[in-house]
N, C-alpha and C positions, 0 to 999 in steps of 0.2 A: 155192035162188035167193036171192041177195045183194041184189036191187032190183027193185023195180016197175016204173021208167020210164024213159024213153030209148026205145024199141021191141026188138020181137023177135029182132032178127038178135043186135043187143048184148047181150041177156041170155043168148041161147045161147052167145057167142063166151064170156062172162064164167064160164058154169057148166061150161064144157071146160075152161077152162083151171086151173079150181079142183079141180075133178077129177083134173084130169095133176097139179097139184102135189102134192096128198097121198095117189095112188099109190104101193103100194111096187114098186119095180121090180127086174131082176136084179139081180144085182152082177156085173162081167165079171169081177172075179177070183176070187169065192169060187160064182158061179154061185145065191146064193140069195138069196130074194127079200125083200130086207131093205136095199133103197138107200133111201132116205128125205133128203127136201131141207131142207138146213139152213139155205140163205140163198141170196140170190138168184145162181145158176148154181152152187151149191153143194152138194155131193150127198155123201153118206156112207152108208158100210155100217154096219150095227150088230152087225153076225158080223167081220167082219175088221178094221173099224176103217180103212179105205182110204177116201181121200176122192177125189174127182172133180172136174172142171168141166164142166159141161153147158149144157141151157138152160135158160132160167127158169123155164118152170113144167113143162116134163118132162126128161127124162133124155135122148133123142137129139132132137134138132131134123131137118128136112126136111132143112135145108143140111147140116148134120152127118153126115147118112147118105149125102145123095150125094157128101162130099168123100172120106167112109171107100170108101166105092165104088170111086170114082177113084184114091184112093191106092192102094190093095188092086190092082186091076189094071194099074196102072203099075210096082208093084213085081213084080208076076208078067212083066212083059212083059220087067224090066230082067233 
């Protein structure tokens, strides 16, 4: 926890999202778990060396997944 005051909801929102930041996450290319955030929406694998754009403090965002969604089954339908 980063701060005492403000109240509860904000401290929670702020310790999640600290969290998601220095998570290591998959890598889609090399599949292992070694993406790691190098700047804000900046993402890099340390096995492959492939960089990414994401979101800021995690690797897929909400919007992100549902526009992959949508692309993905438009592309099935074409």
């Amino acid at each position: 926890m980063y701060t005492a005051r403000y109240g509860a909801s904000i401290r929670k929102m702020v310790d999640k999202a600290i969290k998601a930041k220095k998570t290591k996450y998959e890598c889609p290319k090399c599949h292992k778990l070694k993406l790691t955030r190098r700047g804000t929406a900046m993402w890099e694998c340390k096995s492959c060396d492939a960089e990414f754009a994401g979101a800021c403090y995690s690797f897929r965002s909400e919007a992100g997944e549902i526009a992959a969604r949508i692309i993905s089954e438009y592309s099935k339908s074409s």
